[in-house]
C-alpha positions, 0 to 999 in steps of 0.5 A, a space after each residue: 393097017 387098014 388106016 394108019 394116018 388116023 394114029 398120027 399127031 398133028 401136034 408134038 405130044 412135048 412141046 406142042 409144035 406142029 409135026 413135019 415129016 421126014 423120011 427115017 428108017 425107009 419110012 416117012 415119019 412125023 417129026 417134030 422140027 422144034 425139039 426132034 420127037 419121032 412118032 413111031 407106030 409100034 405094035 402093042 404087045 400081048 400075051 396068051 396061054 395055052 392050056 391043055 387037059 390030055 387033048 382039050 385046049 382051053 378057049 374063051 368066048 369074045 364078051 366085046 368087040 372086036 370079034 364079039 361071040 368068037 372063040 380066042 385062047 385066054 389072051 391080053 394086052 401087057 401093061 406099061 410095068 409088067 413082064 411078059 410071063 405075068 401078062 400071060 399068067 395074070 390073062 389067064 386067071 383074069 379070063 378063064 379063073 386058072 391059076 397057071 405056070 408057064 412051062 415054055 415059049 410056044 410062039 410069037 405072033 404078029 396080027 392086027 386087032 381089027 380095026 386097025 391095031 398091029 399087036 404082038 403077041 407070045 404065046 406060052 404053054 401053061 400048065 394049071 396049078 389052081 383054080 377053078 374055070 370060069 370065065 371073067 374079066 372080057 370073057 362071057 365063056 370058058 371051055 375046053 375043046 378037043 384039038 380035032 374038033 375047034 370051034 369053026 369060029 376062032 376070032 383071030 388069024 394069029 390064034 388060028 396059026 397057033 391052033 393049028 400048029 398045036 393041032 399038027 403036034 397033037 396028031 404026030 404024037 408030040 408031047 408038046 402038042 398035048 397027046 397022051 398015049 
């Protein structure tokens, strides 16, 4: 992270004391000297699909920042009381109209939603059940693109590495790369 003492309390978020600080867990940490809360600076998790047609996979145009006008798979950000698989199931319709049921773990992520978020980030395989593309929600487009020829501009690393490795088993004739044939 580029700056993380911007994220830091002054104050204990409980009791309102000032925070001191202590070293736990290999890592200086504030700590509140009056009623013991530790602020923890935790990734913030997400999911993401992945959904092919035969060799195509379904992308999604940035609307806003950060990485505005890049291209990302229809991915967000899990809500305090959601499970992982609805987060990924609820990203997809949201983002690209597809209704779809997650057919398996495809990879786990880490990254840093610039300018300075570590998030985490499961990515599944879906396959649509319903819907029709579009796009929604915080994307101004919806394709699908040929695993041999993505677009040059994909917003993020984590994203990329996925791409890439679904790129890998497509051209070895895995099944689960997407190859057909």
């Amino acid at each position: 992270m580029s700056r993380p003492n911007r994220h830091l309390f002054r104050y204990c978020p409980h009791c309102r004391t000032e925070l001191a600080s202590r070293r736990e867990g290999g890592v200086e940490r504030p700590v509140c000297p009056s009623c013991g809360f530790v602020q923890y600076l935790n990734p913030a998790p997400g999911a993401g699909v992945i959904v092919l047609r035969g060799d195509r996979v379904c992308l999604v145009k940035r609307k806003f920042e950060p990485r505005q006008g890049m291209w990302c798979l229809p991915t967000g950000f899990m809500e305090w009381d959601e499970d992982v698989r609805l987060t990924a199931r609820r990203e997809a319709l949201e983002e690209t109209g597809l209704e779809v049921r997650l057919t398996e773990l495809f990879a786990v992520e880490s990254g840093v939603l610039p300018p300075d978020i570590p998030v985490l980030v499961v990515f599944y395989r879906a396959e649509e059940t319903g819907g029709t593309l579009q796009a929604g929600d915080d994307a101004s487009e919806a394709a699908f693109f040929p695993l041999d020829d993505l677009p040059a501009r994909v917003a993020f690393a984590a994203h990329r590495a996925v791409l890439r490795r679904l790129h890998d088993l497509w051209l070895e004739g895995d099944p689960k790369g997407g190859r057909h044939g």
